[in-house]
N, CA, C and O atoms as a printed pandas DataFrame, in Angstrom:
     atom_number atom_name residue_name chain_id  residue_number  x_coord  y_coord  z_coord
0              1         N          UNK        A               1    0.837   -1.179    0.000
1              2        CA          UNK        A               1    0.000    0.000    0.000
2              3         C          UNK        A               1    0.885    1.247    0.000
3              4         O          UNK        A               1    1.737    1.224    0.888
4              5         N          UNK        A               2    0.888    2.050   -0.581
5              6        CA          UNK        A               2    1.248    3.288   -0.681
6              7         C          UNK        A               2    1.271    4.407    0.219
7              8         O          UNK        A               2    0.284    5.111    0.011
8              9         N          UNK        A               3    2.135    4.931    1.300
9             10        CA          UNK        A               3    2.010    6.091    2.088
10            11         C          UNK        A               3    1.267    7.109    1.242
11            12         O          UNK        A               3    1.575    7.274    0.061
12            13         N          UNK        A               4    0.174    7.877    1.897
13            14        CA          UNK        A               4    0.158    9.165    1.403
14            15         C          UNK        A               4    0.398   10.113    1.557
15            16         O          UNK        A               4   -0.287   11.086    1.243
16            17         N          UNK        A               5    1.955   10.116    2.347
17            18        CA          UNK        A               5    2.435   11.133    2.770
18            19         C          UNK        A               5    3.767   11.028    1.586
19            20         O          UNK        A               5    4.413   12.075    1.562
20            21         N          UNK        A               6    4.207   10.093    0.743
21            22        CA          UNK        A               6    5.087   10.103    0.324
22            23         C          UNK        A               6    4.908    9.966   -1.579
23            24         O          UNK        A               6    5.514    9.542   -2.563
24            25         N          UNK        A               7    3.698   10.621   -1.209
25            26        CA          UNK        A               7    3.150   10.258   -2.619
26            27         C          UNK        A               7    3.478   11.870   -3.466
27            28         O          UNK        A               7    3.440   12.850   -2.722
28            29         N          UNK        A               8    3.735   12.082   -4.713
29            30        CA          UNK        A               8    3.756   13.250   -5.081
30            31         C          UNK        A               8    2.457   14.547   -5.461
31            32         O          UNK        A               8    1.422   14.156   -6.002
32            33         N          UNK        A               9    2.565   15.520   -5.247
33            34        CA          UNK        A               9    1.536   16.513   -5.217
34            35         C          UNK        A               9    1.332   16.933   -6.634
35            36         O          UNK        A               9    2.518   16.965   -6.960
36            37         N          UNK        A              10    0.779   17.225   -7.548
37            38        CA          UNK        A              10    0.664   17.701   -8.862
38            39         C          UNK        A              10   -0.168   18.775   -8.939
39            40         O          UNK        A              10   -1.390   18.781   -8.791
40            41         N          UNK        A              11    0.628   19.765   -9.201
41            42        CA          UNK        A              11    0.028   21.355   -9.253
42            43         C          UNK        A              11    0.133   21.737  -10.594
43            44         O          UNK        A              11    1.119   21.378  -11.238
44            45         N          UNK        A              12   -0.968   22.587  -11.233
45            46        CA          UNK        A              12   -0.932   22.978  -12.618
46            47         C          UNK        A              12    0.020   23.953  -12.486
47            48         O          UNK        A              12   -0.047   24.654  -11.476
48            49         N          UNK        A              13    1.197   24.225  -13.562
49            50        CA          UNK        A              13    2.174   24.864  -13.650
50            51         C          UNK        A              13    1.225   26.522  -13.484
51            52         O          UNK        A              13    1.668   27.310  -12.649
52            53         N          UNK        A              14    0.443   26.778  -13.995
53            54        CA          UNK        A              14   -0.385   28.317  -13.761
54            55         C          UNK        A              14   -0.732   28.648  -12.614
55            56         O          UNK        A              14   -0.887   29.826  -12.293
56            57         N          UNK        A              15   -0.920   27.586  -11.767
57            58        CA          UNK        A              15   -1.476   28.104  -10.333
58            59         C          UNK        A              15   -0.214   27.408   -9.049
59            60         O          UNK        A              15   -0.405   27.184   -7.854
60            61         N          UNK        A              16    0.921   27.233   -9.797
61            62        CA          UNK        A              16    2.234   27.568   -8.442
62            63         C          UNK        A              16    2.542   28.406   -8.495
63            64         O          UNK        A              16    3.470   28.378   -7.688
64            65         N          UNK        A              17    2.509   29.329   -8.872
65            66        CA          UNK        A              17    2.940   30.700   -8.669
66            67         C          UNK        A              17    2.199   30.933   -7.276
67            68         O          UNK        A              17    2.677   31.127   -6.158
68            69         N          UNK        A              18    0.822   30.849   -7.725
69            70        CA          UNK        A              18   -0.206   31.180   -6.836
70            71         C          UNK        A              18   -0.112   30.487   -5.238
71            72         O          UNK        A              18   -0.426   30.866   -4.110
72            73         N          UNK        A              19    0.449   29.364   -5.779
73            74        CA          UNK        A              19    0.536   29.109   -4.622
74            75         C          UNK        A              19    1.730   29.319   -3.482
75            76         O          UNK        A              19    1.730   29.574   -2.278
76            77         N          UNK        A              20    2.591   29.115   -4.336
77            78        CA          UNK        A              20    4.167   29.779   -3.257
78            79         C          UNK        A              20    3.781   31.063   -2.929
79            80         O          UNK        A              20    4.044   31.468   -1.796
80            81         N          UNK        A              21    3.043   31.979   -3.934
81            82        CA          UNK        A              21    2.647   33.426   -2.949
82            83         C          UNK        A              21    1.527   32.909   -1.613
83            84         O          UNK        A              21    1.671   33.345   -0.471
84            85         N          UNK        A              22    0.729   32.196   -1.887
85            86        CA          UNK        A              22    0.117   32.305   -0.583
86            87         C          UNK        A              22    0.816   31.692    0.554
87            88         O          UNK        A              22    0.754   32.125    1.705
88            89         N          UNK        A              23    1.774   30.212    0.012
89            90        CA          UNK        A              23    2.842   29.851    1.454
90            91         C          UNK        A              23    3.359   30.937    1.824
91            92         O          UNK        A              23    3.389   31.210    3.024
92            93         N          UNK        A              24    3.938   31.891    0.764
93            94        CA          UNK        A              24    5.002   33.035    1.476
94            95         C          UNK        A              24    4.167   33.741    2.422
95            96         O          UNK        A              24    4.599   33.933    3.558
96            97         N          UNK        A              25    2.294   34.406    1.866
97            98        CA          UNK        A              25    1.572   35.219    2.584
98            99         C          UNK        A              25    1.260   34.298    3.878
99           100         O          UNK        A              25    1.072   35.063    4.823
100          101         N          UNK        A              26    1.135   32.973    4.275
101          102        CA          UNK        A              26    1.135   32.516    5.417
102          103         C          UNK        A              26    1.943   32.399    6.026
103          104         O          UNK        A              26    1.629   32.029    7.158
104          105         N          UNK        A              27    3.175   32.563    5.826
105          106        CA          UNK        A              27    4.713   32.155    6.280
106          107         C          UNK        A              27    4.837   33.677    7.502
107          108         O          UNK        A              27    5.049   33.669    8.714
108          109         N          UNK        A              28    4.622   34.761    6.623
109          110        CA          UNK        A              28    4.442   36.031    6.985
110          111         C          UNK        A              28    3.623   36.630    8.029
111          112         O          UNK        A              28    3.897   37.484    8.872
112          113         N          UNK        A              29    2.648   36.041    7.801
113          114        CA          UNK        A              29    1.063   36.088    8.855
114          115         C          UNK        A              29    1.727   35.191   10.629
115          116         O          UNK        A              29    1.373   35.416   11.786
116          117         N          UNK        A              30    2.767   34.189   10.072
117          118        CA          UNK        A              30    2.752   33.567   11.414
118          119         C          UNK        A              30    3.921   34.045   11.999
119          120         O          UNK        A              30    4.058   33.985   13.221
120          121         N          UNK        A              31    4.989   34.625   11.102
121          122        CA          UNK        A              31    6.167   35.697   11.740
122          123         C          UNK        A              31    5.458   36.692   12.674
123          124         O          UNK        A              31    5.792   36.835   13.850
124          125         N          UNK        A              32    4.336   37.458   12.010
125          126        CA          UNK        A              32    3.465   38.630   12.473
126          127         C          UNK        A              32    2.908   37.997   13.632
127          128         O          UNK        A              32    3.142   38.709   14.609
128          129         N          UNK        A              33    2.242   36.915   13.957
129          130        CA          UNK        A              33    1.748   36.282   14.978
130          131         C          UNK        A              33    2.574   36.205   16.080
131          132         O          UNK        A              33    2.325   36.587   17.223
132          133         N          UNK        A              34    3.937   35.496   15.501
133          134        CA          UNK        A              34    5.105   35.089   16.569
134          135         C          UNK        A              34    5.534   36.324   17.178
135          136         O          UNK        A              34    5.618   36.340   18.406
136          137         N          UNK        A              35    5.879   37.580   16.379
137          138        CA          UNK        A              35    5.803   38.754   16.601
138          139         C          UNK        A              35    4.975   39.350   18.127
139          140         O          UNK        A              35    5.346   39.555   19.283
140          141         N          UNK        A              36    4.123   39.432   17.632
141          142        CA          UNK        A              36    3.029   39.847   18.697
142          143         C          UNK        A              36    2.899   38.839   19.835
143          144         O          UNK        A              36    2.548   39.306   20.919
144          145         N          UNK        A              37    3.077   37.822   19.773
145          146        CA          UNK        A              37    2.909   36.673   21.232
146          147         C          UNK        A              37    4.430   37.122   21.513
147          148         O          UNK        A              37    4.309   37.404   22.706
148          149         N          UNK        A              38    5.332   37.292   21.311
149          150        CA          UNK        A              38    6.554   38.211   22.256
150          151         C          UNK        A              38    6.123   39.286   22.716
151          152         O          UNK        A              38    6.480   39.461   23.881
152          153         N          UNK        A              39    5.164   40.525   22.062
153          154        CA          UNK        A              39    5.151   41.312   22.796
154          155         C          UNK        A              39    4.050   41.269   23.836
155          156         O          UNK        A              39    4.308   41.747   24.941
156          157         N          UNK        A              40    2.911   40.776   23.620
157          158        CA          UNK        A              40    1.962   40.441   24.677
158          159         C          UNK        A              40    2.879   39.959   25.909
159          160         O          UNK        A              40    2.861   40.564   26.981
160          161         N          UNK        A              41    3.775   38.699   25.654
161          162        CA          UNK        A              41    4.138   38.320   26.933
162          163         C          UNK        A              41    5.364   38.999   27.571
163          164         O          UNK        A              41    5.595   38.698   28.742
164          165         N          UNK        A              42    6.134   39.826   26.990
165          166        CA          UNK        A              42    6.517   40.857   27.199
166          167         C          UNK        A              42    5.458   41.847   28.353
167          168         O          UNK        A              42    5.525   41.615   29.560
168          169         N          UNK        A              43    4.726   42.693   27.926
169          170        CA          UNK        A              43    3.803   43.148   28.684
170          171         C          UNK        A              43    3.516   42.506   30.001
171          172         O          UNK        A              43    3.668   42.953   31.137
172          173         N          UNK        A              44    3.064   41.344   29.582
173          174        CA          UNK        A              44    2.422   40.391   30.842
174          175         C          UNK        A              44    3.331   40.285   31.325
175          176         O          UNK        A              44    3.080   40.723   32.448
176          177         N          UNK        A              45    4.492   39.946   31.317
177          178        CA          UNK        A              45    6.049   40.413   32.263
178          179         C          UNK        A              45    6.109   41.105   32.862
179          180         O          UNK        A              45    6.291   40.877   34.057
180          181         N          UNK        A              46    5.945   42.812   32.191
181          182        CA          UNK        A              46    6.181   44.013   32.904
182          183         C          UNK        A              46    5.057   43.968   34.421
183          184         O          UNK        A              46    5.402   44.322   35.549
184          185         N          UNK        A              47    3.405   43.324   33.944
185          186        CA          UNK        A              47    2.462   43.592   34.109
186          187         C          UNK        A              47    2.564   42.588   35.598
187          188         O          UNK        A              47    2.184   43.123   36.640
188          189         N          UNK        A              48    2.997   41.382   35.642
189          190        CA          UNK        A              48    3.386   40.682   36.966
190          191         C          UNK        A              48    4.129   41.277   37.812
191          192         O          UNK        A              48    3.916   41.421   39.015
192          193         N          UNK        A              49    5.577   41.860   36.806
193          194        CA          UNK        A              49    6.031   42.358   37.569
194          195         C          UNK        A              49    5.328   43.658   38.929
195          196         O          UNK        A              49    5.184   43.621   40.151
196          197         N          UNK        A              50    5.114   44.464   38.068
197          198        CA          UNK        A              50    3.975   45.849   38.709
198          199         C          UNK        A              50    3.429   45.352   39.922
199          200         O          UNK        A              50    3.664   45.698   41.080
200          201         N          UNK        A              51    2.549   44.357   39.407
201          202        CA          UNK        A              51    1.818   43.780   40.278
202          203         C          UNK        A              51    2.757   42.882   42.046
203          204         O          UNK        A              51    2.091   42.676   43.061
204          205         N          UNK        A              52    3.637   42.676   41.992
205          206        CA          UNK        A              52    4.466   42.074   42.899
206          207         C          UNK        A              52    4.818   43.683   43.490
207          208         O          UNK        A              52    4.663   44.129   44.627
208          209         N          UNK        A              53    5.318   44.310   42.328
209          210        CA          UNK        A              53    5.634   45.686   43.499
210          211         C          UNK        A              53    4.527   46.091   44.375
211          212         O          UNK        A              53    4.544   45.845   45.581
212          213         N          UNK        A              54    3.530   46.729   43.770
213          214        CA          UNK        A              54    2.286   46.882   44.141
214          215         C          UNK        A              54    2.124   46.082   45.842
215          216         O          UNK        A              54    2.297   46.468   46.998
216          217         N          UNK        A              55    1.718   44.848   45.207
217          218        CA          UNK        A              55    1.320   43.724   46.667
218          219         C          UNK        A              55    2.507   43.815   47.298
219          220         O          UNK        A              55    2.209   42.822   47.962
220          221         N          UNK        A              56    3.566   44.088   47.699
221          222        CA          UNK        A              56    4.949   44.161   48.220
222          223         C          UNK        A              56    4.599   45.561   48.886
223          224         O          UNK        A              56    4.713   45.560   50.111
224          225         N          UNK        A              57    4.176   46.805   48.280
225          226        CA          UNK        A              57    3.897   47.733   48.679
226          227         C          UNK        A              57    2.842   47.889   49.690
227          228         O          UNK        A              57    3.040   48.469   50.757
228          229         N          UNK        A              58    1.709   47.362   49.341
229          230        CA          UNK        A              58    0.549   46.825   50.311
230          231         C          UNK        A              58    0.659   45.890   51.189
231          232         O          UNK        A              58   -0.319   45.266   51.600
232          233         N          UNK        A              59    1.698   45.709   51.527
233          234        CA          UNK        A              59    1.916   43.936   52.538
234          235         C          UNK        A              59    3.004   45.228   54.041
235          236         O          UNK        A              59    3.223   44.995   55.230
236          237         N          UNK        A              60    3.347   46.327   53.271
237          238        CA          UNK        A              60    4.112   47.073   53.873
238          239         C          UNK        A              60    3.332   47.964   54.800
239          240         O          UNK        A              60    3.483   48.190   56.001
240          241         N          UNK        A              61    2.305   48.491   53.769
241          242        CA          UNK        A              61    1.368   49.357   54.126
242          243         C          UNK        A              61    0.777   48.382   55.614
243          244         O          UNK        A              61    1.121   48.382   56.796
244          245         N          UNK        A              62    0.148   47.916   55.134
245          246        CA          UNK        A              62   -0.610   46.889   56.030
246          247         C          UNK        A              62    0.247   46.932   57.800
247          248         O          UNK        A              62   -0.258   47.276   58.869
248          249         N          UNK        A              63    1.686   46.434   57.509
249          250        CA          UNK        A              63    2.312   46.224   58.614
250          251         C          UNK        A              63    2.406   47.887   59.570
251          252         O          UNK        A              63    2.384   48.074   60.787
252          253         N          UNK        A              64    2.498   48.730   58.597
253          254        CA          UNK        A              64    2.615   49.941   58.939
254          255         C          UNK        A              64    1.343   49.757   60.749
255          256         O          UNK        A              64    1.433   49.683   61.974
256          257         N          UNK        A              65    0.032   49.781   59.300
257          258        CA          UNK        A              65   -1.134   50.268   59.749
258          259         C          UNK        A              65   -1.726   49.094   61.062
259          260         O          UNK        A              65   -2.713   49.215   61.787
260          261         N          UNK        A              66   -0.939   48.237   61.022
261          262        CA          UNK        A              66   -0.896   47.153   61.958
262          263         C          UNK        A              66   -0.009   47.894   63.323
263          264         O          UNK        A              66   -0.235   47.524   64.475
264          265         N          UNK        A              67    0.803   48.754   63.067
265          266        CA          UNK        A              67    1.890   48.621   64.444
266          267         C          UNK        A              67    1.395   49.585   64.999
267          268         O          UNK        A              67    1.472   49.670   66.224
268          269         N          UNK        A              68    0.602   50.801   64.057
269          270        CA          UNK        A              68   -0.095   52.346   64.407
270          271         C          UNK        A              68   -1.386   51.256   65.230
271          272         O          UNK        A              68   -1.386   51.120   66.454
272          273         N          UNK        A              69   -2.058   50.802   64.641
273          274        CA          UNK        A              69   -3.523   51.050   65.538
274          275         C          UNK        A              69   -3.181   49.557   66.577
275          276         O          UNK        A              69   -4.206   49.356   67.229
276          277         N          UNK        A              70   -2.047   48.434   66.940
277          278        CA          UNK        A              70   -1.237   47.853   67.963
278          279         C          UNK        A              70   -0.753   49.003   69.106
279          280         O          UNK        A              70   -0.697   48.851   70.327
280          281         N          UNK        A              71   -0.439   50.146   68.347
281          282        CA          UNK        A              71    0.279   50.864   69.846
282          283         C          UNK        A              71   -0.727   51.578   70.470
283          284         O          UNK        A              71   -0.864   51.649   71.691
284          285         N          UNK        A              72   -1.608   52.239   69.436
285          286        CA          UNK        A              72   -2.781   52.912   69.967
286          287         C          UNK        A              72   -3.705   52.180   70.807
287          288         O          UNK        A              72   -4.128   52.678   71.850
288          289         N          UNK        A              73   -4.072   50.922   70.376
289          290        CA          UNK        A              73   -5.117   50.212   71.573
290          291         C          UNK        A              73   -4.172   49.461   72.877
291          292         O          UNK        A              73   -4.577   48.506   73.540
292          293         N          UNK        A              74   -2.901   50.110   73.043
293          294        CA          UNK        A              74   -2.451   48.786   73.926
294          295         C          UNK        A              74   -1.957   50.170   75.110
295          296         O          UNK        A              74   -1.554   51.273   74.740
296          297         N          UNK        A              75   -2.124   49.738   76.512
297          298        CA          UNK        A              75   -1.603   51.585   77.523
298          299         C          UNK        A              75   -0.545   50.668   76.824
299          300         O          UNK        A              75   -0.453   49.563   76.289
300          301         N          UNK        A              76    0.494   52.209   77.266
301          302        CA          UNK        A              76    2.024   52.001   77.568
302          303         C          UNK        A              76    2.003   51.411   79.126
303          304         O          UNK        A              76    1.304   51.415   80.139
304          305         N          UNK        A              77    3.600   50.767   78.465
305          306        CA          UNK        A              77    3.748   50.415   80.033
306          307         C          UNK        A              77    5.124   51.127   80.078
307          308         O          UNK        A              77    5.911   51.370   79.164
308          309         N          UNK        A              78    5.201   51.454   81.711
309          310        CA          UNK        A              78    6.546   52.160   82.371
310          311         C          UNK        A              78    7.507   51.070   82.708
311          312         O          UNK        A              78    8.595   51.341   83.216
């Protein structure tokens, strides 16, 4: 039986042209794709990052606002 993966393709000589332009126009489309999924996750990089400062910033805050209203409800002692 015959693979049909190893079988040959027969294209009318008038329409390969046509067709290596559209491999090239898909070839292009998925550079442009690959393109853009670097910069999205790029972003989403910056965008985790932010976010860790942020919650790092608020984990600070917090302790702040933890030691202010700890000293305020507790007397001093001598």
């Amino acid at each position: 039986m015959i693979e049909m993966d190893r079988m040959p393709v027969f294209v009318k000589i008038d329409e390969y042209d046509n067709v290596l332009d559209l491999v090239k126009t898909i070839r292009k489309k998925i550079d442009d794709a690959k393109e853009t999924l670097l910069k999205i996750n790029d972003l989403k990089n910056e965008e985790d990052h932010q976010l860790e400062m942020w919650q790092s910033a608020l984990g600070e805050i917090e302790k702040k606002v933890d030691f202010i209203d700890h000293s305020l409800n507790e007397p001093e002692q001598f």
